[in-house]
PyMOL CGO cylinders between C-alpha atoms (Angstrom):
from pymol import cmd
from pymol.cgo import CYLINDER

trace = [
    CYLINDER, 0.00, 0.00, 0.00, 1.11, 3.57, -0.14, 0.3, 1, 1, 1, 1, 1, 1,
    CYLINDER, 1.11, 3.57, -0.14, 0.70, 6.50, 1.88, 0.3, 1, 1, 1, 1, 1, 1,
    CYLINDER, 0.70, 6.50, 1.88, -1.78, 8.99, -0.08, 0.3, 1, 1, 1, 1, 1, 1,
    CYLINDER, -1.78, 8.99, -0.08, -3.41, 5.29, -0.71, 0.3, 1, 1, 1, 1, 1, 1,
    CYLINDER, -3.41, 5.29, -0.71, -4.03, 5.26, 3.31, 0.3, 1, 1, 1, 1, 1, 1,
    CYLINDER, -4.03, 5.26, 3.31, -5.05, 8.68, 3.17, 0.3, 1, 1, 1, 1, 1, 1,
    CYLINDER, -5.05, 8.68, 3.17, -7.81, 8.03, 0.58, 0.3, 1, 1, 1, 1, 1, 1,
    CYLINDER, -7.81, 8.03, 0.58, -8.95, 5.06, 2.89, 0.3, 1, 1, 1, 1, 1, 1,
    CYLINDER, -8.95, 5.06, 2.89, -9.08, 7.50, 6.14, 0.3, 1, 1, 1, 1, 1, 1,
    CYLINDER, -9.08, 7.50, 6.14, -11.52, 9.74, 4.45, 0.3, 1, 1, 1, 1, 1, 1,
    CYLINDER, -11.52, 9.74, 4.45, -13.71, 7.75, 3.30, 0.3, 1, 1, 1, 1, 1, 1,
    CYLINDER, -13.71, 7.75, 3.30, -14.09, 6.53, 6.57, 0.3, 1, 1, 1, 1, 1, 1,
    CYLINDER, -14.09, 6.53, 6.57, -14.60, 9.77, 7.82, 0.3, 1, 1, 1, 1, 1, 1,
    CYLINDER, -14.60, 9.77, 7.82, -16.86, 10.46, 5.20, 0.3, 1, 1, 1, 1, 1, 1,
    CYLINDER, -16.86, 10.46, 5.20, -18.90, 7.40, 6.53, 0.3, 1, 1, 1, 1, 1, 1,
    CYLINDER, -18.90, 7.40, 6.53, -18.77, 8.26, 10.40, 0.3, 1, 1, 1, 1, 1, 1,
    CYLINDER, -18.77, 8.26, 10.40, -19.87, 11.50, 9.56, 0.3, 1, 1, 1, 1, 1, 1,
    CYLINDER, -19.87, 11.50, 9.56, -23.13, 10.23, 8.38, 0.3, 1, 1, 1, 1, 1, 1,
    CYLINDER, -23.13, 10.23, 8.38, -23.98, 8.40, 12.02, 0.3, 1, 1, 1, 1, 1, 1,
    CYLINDER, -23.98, 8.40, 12.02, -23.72, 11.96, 13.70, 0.3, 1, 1, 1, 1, 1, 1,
    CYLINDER, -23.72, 11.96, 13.70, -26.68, 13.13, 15.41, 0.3, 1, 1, 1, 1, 1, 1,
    CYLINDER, -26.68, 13.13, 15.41, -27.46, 16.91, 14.36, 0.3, 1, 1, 1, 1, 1, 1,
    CYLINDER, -27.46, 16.91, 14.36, -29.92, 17.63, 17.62, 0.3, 1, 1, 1, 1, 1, 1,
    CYLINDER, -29.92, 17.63, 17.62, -26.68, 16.95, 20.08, 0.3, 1, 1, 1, 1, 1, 1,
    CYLINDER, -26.68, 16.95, 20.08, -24.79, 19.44, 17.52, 0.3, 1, 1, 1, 1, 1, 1,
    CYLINDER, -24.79, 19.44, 17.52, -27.55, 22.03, 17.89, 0.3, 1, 1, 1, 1, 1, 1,
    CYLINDER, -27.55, 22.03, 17.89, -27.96, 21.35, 21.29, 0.3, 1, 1, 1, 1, 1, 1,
    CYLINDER, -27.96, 21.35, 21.29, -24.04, 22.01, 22.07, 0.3, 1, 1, 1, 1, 1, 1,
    CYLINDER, -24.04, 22.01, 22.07, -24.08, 25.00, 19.61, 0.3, 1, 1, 1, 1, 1, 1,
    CYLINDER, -24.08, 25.00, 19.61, -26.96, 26.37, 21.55, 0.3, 1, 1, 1, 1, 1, 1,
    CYLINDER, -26.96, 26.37, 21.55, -24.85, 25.74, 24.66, 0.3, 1, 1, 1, 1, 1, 1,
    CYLINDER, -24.85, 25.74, 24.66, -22.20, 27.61, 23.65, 0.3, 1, 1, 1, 1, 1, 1,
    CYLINDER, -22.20, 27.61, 23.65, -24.12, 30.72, 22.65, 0.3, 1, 1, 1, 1, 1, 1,
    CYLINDER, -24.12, 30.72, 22.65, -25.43, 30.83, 26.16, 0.3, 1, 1, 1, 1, 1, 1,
    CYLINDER, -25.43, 30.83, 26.16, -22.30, 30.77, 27.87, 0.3, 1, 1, 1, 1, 1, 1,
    CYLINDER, -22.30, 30.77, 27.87, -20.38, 33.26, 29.81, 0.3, 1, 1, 1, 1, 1, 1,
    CYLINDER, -20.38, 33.26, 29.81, -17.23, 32.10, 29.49, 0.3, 1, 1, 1, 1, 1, 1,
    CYLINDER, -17.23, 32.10, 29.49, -16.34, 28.55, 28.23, 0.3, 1, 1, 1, 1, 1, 1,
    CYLINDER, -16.34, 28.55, 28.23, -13.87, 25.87, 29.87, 0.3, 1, 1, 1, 1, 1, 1,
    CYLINDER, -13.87, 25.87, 29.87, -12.48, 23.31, 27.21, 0.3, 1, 1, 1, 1, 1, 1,
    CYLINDER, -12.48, 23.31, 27.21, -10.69, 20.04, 28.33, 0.3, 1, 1, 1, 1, 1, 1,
    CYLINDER, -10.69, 20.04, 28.33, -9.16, 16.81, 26.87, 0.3, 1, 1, 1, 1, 1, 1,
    CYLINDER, -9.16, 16.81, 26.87, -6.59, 14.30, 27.24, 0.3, 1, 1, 1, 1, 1, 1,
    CYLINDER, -6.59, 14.30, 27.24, -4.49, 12.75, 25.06, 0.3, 1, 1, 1, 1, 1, 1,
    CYLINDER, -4.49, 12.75, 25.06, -4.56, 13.42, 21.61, 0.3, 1, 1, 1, 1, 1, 1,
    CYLINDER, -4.56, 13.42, 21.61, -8.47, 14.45, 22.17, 0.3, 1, 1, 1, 1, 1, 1,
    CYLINDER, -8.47, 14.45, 22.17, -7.08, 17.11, 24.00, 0.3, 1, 1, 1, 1, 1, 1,
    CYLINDER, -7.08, 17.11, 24.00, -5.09, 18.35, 21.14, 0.3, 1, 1, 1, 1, 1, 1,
    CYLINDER, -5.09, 18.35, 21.14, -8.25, 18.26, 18.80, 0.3, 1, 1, 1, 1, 1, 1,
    CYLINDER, -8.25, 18.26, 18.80, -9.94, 20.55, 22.04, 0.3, 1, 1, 1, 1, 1, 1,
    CYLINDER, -9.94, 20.55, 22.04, -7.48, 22.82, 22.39, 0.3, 1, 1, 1, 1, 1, 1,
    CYLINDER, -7.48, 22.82, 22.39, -7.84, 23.36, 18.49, 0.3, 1, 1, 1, 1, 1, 1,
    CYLINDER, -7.84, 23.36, 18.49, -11.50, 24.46, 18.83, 0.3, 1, 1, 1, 1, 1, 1,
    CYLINDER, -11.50, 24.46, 18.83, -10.72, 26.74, 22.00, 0.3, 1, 1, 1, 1, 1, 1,
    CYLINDER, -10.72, 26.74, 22.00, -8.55, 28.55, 19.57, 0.3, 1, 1, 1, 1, 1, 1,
    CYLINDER, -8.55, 28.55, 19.57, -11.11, 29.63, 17.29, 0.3, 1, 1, 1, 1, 1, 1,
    CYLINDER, -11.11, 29.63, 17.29, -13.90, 29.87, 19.60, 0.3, 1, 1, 1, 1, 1, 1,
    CYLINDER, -13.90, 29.87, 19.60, -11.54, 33.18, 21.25, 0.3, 1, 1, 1, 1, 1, 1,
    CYLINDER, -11.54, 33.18, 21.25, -11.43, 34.10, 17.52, 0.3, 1, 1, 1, 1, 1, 1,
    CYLINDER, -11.43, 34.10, 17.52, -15.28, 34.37, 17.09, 0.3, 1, 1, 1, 1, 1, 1,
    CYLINDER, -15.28, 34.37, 17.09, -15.06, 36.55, 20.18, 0.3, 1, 1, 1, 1, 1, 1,
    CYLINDER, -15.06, 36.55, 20.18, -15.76, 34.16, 22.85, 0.3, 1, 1, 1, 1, 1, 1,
    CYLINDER, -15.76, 34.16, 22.85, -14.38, 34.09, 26.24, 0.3, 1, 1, 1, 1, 1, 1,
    CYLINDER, -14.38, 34.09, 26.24, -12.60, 30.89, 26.75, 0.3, 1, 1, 1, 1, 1, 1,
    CYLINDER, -12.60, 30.89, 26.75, -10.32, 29.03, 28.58, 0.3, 1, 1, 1, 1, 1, 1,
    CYLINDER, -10.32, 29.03, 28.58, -8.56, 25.75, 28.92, 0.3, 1, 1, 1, 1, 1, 1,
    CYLINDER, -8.56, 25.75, 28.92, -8.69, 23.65, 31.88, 0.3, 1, 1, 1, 1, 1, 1,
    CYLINDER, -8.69, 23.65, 31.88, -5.74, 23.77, 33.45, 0.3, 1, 1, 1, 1, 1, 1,
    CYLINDER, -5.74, 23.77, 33.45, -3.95, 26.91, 32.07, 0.3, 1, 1, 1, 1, 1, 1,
    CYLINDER, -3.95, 26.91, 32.07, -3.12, 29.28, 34.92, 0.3, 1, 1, 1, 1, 1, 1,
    CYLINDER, -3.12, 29.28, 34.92, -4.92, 32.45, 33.34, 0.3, 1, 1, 1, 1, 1, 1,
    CYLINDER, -4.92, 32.45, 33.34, -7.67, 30.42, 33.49, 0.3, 1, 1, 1, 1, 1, 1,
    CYLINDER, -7.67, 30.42, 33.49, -10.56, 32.12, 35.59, 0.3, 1, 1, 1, 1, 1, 1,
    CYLINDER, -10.56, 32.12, 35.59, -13.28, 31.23, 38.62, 0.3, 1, 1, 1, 1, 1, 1,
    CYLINDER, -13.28, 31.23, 38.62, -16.11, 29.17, 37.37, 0.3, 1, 1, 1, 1, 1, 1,
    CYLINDER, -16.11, 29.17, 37.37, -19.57, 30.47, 37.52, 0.3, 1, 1, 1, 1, 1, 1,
    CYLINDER, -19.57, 30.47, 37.52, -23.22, 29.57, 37.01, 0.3, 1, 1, 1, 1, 1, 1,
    CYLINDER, -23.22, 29.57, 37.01, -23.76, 30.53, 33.36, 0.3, 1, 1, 1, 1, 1, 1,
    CYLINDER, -23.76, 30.53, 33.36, -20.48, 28.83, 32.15, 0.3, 1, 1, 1, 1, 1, 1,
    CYLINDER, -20.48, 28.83, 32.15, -20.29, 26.24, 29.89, 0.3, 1, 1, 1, 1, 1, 1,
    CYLINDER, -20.29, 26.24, 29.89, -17.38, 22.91, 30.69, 0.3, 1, 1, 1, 1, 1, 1,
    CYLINDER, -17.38, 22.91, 30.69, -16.88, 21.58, 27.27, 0.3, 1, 1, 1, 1, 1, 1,
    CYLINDER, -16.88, 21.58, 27.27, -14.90, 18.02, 27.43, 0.3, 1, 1, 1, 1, 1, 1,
    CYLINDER, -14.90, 18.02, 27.43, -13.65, 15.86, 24.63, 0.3, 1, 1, 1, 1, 1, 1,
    CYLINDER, -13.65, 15.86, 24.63, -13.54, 12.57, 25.96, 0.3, 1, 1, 1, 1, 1, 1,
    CYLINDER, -13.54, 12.57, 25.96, -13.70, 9.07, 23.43, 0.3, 1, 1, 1, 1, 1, 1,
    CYLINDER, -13.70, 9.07, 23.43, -14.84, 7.14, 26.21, 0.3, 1, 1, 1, 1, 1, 1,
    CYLINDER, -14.84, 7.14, 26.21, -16.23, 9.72, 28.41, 0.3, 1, 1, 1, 1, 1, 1,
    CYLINDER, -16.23, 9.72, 28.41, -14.79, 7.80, 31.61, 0.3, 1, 1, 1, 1, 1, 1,
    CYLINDER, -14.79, 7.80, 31.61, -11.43, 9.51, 31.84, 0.3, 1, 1, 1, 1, 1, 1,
    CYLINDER, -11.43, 9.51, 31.84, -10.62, 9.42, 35.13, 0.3, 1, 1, 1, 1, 1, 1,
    CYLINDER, -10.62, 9.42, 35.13, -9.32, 13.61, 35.68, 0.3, 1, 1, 1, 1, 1, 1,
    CYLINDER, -9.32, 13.61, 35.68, -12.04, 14.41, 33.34, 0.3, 1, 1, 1, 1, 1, 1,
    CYLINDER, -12.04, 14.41, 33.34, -15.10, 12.56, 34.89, 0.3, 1, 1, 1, 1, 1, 1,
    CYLINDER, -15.10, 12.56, 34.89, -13.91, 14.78, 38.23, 0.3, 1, 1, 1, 1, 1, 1,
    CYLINDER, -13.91, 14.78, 38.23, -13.63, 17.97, 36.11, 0.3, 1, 1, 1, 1, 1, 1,
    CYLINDER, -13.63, 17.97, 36.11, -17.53, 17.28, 35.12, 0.3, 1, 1, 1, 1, 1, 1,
    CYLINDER, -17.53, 17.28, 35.12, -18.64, 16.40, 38.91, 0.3, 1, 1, 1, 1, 1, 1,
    CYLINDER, -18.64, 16.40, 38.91, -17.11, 19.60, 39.96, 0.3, 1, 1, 1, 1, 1, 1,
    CYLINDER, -17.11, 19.60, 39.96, -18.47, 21.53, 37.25, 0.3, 1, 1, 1, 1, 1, 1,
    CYLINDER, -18.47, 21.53, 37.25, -21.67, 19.61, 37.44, 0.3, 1, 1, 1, 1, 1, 1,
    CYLINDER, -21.67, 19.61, 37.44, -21.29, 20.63, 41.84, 0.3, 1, 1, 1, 1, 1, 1,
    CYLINDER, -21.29, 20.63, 41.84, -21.03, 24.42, 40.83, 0.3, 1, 1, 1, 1, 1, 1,
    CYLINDER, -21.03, 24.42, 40.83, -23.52, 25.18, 38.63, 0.3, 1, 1, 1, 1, 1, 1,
    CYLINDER, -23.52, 25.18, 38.63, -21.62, 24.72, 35.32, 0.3, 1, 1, 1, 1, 1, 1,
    CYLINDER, -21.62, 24.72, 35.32, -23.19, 23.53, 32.63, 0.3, 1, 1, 1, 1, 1, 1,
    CYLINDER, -23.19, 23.53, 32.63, -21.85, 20.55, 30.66, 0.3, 1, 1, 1, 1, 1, 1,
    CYLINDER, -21.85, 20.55, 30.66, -21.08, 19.35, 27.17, 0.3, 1, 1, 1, 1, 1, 1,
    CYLINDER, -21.08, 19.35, 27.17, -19.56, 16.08, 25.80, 0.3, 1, 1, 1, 1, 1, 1,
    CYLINDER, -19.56, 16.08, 25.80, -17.95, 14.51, 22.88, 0.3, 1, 1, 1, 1, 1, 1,
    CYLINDER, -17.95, 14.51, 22.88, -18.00, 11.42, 23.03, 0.3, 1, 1, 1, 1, 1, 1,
    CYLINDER, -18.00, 11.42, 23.03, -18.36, 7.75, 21.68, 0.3, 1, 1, 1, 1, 1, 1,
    CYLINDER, -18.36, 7.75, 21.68, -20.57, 6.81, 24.87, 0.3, 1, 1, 1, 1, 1, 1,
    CYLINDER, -20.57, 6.81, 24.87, -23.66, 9.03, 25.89, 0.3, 1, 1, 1, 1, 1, 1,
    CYLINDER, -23.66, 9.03, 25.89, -24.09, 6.23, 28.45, 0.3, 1, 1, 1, 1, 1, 1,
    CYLINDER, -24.09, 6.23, 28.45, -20.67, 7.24, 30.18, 0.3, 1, 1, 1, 1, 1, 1,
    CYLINDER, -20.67, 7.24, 30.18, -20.31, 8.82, 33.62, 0.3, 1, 1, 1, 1, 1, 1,
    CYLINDER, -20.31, 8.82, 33.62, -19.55, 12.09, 31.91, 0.3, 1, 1, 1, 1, 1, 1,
    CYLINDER, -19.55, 12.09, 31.91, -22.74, 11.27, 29.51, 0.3, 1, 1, 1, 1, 1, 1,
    CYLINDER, -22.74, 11.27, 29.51, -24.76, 10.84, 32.57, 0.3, 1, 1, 1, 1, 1, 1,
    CYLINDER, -24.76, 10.84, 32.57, -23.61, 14.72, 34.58, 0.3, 1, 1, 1, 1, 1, 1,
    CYLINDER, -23.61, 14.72, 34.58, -23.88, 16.59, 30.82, 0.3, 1, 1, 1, 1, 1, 1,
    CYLINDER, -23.88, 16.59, 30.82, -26.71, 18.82, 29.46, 0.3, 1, 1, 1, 1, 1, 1,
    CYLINDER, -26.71, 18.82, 29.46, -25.73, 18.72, 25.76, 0.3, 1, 1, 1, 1, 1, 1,
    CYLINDER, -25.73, 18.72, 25.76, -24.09, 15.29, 23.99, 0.3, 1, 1, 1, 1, 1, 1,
    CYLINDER, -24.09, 15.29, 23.99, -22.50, 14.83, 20.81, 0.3, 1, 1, 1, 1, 1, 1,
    CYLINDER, -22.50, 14.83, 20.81, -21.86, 11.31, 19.71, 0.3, 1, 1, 1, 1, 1, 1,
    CYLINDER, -21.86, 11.31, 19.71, -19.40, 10.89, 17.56, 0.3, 1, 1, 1, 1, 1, 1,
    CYLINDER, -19.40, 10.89, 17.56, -18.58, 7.57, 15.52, 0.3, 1, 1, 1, 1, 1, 1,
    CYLINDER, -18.58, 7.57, 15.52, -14.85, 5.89, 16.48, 0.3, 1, 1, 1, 1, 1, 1,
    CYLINDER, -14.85, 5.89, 16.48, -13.02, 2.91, 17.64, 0.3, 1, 1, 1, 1, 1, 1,
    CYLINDER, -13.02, 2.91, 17.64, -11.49, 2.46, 21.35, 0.3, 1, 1, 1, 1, 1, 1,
    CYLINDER, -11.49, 2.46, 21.35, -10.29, -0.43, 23.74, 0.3, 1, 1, 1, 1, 1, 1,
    CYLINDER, -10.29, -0.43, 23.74, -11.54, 1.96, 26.20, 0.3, 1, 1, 1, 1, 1, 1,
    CYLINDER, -11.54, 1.96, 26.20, -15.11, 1.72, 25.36, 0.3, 1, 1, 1, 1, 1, 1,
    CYLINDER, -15.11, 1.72, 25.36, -17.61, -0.46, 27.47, 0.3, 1, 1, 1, 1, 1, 1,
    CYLINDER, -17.61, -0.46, 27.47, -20.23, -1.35, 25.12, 0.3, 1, 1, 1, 1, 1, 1,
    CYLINDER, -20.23, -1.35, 25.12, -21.31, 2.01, 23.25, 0.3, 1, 1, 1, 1, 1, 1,
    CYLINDER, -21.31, 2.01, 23.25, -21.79, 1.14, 19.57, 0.3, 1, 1, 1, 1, 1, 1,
    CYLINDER, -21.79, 1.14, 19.57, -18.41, 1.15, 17.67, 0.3, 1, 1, 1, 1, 1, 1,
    CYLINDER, -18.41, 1.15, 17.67, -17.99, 1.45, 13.98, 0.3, 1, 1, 1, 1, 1, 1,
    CYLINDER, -17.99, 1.45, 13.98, -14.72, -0.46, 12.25, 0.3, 1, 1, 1, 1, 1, 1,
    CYLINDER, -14.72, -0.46, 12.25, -11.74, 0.91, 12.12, 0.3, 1, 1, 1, 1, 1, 1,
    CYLINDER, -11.74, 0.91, 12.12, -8.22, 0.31, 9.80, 0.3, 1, 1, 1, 1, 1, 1,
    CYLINDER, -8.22, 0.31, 9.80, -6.57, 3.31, 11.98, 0.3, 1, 1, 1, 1, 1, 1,
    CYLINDER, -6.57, 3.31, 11.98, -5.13, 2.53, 15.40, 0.3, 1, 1, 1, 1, 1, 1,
    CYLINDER, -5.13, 2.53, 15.40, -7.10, 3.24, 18.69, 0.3, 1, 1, 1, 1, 1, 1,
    CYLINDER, -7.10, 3.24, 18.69, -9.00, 6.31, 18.95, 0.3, 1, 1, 1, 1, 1, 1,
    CYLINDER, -9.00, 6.31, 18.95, -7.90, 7.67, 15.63, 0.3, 1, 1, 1, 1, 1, 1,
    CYLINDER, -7.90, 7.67, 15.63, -11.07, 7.83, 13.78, 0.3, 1, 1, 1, 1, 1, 1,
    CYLINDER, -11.07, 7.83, 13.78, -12.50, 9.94, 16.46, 0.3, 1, 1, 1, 1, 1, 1,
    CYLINDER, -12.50, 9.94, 16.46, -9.77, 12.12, 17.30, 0.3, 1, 1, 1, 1, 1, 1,
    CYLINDER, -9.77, 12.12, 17.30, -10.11, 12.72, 14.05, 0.3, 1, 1, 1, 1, 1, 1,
    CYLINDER, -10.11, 12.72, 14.05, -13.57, 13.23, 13.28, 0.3, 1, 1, 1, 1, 1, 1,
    CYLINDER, -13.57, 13.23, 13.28, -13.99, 15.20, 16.40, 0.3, 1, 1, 1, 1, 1, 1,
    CYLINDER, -13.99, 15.20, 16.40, -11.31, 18.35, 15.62, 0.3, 1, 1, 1, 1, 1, 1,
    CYLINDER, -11.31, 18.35, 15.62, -13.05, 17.98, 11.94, 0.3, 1, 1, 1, 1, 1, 1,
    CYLINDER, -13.05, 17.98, 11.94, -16.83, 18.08, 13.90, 0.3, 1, 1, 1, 1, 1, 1,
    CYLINDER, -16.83, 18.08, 13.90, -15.04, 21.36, 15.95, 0.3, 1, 1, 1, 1, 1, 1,
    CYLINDER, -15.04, 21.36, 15.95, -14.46, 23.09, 13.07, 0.3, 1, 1, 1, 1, 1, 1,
    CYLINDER, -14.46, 23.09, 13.07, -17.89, 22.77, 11.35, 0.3, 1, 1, 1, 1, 1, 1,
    CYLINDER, -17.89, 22.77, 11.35, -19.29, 23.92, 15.13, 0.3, 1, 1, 1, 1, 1, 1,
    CYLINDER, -19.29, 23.92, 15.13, -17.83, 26.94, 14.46, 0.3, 1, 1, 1, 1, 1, 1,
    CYLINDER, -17.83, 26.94, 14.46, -19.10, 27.53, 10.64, 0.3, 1, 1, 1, 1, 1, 1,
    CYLINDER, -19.10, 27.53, 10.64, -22.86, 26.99, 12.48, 0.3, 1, 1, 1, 1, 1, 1,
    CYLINDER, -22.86, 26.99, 12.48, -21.38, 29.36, 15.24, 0.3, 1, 1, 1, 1, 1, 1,
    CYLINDER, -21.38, 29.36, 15.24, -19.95, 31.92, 12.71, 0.3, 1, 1, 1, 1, 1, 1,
    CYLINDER, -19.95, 31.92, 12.71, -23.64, 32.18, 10.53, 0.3, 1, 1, 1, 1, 1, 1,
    CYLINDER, -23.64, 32.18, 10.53, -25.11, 32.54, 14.02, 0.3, 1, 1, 1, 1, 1, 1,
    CYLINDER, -25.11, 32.54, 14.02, -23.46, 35.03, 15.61, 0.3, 1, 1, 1, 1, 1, 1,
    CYLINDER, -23.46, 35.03, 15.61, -22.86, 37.12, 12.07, 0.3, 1, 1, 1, 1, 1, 1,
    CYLINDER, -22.86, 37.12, 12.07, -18.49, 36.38, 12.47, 0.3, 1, 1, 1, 1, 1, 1,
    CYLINDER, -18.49, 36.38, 12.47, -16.40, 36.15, 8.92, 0.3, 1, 1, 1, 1, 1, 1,
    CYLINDER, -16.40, 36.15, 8.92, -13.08, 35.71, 8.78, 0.3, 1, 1, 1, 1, 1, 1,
    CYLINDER, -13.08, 35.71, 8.78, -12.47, 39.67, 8.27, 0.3, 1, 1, 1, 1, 1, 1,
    CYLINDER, -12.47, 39.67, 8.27, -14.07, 40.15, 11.34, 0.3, 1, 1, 1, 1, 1, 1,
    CYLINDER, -14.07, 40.15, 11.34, -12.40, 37.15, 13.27, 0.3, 1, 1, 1, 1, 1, 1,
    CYLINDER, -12.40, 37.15, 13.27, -8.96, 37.99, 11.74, 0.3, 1, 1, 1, 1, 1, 1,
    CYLINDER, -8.96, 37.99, 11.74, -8.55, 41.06, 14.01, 0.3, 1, 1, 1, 1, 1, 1,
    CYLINDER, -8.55, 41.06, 14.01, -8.84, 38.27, 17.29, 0.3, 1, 1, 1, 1, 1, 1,
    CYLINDER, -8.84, 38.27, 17.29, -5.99, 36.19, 15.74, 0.3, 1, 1, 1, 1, 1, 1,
    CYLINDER, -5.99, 36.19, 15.74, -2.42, 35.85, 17.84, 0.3, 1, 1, 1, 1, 1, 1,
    CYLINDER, -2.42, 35.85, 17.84, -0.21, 38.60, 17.25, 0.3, 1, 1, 1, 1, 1, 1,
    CYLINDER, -0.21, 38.60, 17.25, 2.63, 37.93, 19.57, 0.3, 1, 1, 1, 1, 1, 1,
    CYLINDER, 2.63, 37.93, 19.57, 3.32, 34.68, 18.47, 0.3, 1, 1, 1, 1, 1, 1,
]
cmd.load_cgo(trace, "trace")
């Protein structure tokens, strides 16, 4: 095989996950995120790459946004939003992350593989994404030819990033007018 050969296979398999996704958890999450005050964003692992990815350009649609974690990272409040990328949604650090959030009045959303997850169970708005894990505990799996969690890993940063094309229509944000938000001192 060759390697633009193994590309071509990954995306049509993303091109066929993408068709199991649920577009009431997306709306429900986008909805979310409108709401919010200020918006937490955590992830481990190579989910938490994909995370930090969409806490990037939610600060360039204007948001107020953290990640979990980072020291300039503010007090949570009733009226926040806790968003957590988690495959299996069982993650030990981040199941805590969601009680506490879940203890102070923050609300809660997850993607996931498993809406039936202890994180599933504490969150207000889902999104289920299609994937492949060891980790999972009898959530509904699709096949795989890419190691581990890489189908969703994957499909989640690629979900992020058409979040924030609804969130962009929605909130009247171009890329002119997001440009201006964009790291300068980098």
């Amino acid at each position: 095989m060759s390697v633009t050969k193994n590309l071509s296979l990954i995306l049509a398999e993303l091109t066929t996950n993408q068709s199991c996704i649920n577009e009431e958890g997306l709306q429900e999450l986008v909805t979310e995120i409108l709401r919010a005050n200020h918006v937490f964003l955590a992830g481990a692992g190579r989910s938490g790459v994909a995370i930090r990815a969409f806490a990037n350009r939610l600060m360039h649609l204007g948001k107020s946004v953290s990640l979990v974690g980072d020291i300039s990272s503010p007090h949570s409040r009733p009226g926040d939003l806790l968003i957590v990328g988690s495959g299996s949604g069982e993650t030990e650090s981040l199941v805590a992350l969601a009680r506490k959030a879940h203890r102070g009045g923050v609300r809660t959303g997850l993607i996931t593989m498993d809406d039936t997850s202890t994180i599933g169970h504490l969150a207000d708005a889902v999104v289920v994404l299609p994937g492949v894990s060891p980790k999972l505990r009898g959530a509904a799996q699709v096949t795989s030819i890419q190691p581990m969690g890489s189908a969703f890993e994957q499909i989640s940063f690629l979900t992020y990033d058409a979040i924030i094309l609804e969130l962009m229509q929605r909130m009247g944000e171009t890329t002119d007018t997001m440009f201006p938000r964009h790291a300068d001192l980098e």
